[in-house]
C-alpha positions, 0 to 999 in steps of 0.5 A: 206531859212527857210519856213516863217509861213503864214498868215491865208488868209481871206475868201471872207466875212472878205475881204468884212468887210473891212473898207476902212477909217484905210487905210487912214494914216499919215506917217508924213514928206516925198519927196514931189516927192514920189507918191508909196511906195511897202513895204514887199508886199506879194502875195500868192495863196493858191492852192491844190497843195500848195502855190505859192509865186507869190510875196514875199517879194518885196519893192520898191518906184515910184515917180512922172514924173520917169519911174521904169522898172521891169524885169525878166523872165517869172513867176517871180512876174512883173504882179502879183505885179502890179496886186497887186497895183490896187487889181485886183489879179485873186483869189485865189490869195490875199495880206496876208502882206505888204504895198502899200502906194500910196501918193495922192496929191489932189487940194481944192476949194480955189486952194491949195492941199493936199496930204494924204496916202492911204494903197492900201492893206487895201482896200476892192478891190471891194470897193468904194475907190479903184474902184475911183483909179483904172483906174483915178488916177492909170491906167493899159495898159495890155500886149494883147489889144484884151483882155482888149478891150470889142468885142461889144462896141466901143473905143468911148463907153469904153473910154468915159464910163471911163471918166464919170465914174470918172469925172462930164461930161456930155456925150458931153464933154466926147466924145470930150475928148475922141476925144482928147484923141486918136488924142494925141495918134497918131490914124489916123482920131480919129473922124472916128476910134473912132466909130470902134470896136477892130476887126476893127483896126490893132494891132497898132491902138489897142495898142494906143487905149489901151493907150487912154483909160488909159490915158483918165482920165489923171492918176498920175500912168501909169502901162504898162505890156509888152505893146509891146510885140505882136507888130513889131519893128517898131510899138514898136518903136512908142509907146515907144516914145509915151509914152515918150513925154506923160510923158513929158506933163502929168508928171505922173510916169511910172512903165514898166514891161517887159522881154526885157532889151533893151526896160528898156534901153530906158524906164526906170530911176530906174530898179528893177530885179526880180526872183521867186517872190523876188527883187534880184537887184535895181538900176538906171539903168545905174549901172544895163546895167555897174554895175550890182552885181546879177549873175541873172541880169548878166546872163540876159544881157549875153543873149542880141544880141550885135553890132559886135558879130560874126554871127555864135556865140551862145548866151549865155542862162542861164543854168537849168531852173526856179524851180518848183513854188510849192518848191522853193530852200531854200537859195538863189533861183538862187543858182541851176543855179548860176555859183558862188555858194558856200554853205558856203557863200550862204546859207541866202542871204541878200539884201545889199547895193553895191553903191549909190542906189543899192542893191543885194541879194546875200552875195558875190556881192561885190567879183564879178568882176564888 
């Protein structure tokens, strides 16, 4: 694949020239049901070594009361494109093209509601707007709760801080909300427990303490990264079903990032594979687990422990390993792990429709065995 031409980065005093007032835009008739739409989103870090395609090109749509996981391996691009969303990328990473338009719907005085579009990349990330987004409207469970939870103060003081943050509250009020907040999450005796410290609670109690402190104000979108992850199964478990039925009553959307394909199996309605910064597979995700068209995604389901597979039988792993970030393969980036590749054919890989809602960036997809 030809090396594209960056975009000259911005230095630290254009980004905080930002006006905030373009990114709010018309785009004229749309799916009342769309709440996020990712176009060509691209998010480079410019380092010493050179640039890291962390995201690249990705696209993709979320909407309301829907679950979309995105998966893949490790270093793929799944957190830095949430990050991207809230503009919370770790410098020196940065947005240097793309859109992410994030339709809010919001209620008047006289009991209608508008809905208005807001380019979530054209914000200033430390300005007012996107800081009454973030952590409201769109929230942020992220993968270790000992690290998104302050060690001196208490759930009480974050959780209720959050809510009078971005609702007129007086303190009160946002105390029995947050009381509220945490009995609906399952945390045992929520008067109690709410006063305790991180150190104090156990690794579940934490995760679903996390989970209250983004729900507390009730957000449209609920971005989970691997939320599950550090936990045992049994408490996986719990919190998958958790977030479920909160779903349910709140009938906000979900987009889960993670590596396990069996937690997309539960989760998620629409499933977008990635690797090496770029979407390689979108579907619903049963044509992803029954028809899947990228041998990525393929390879990825091969490597999943099956019912009835005879004990002393290997998994299958996927050969060689992740290319080095810093020099990514021109062509198609699978191709030095691909047991499909053919030079002639995979030279400029385009992403093609293969069926209903289903797209692949590979040009032999369609030859594969199905």
């Amino acid at each position: 694949m030809a090396s594209a031409t960056l975009p000259t980065p911005m230095d630290d005093n254009q980004m905080s020239r930002i006006d905030p007032a373009p990114a709010t835009i018309n785009t004229g008739p749309r799916d009342s049901d769309l709440l996020l739409e990712v176009r060509d989103l691209k998010t480079y870090f410019h380092l010493d070594e050179g640039t890291v395609r962390a995201v690249d090109g990705v696209s993709f749509t979320i909407h309301r009361g829907r679950t979309l996981g995105i998966v893949g391996e490790s270093g793929c691009g799944k957190s830095v494109t949430a990050q991207s969303i809230l503009r919370i990328v770790p410098r020196p990473g940065r947005i240097v093209s793309g859109e992410i338009l994030y339709h809010r719907r919001r209620s008047t005085s006289n009991g209608t509601t508008t809905d208005e579009t807001i380019d979530l990349a054209r914000l200033d990330p430390q300005g007012r707007e996107i800081r009454s987004i973030r952590g409201n409207e769109i929230a942020y469970i992220f993968q270790e709760p000992m690290a998104s939870l302050s060690p001196v103060h208490t759930i009480a003081h974050q959780i209720i801080e959050t809510i009078r943050l971005h609702q007129r509250v007086d303190y009160d009020e946002a105390r029995a909300r947050a009381i509220e907040v945490c009995r609906r999450v399952g945390l045992p005796k929520p008067h109690e427990t709410i006063d305790r410290y991180a150190h104090q609670l156990s690794g579940g109690q934490r995760q679903r303490a996390v989970i209250a402190l983004a729900l507390a104000c009730r957000p449209s979108l609920l971005i989970a990264d691997e939320p599950t992850t550090a936990l045992d199964v049994t408490t996986e478990a719990q919190i998958l079903a958790l977030m479920k039925e909160l779903q349910q009553e709140y009938g906000m959307a979900i987009q889960f990032i993670t590596h396990n394909l069996g937690v997309i199996a539960e989760m998620a309605d629409d499933v977008v594979v990635m690797y090496l910064g770029k979407q390689v597979e979108q579907a619903p995700v049963d044509d992803i687990f029954f028809n899947p068209r990228h041998p990525y995604t393929r390879a990825l389901l091969r490597s999943i422990p099956k019912l009835g597979r005879k004990t002393r039988e290997r998994l299958e792993s996927i050969r060689g390993m992740v290319p080095d970030p810093y020099s990514i393969p021109k062509g198609c980036a699978f191709h030095t792990r691909c047991p499909f590749y053919l030079r002639e054919k995979c030279a400029d890989p385009q992403y093609i429709a293969v069926g209903p809602n289903h797209w692949a960036r590979c040009n032999r997809a369609m030859e594969l065995d199905g």
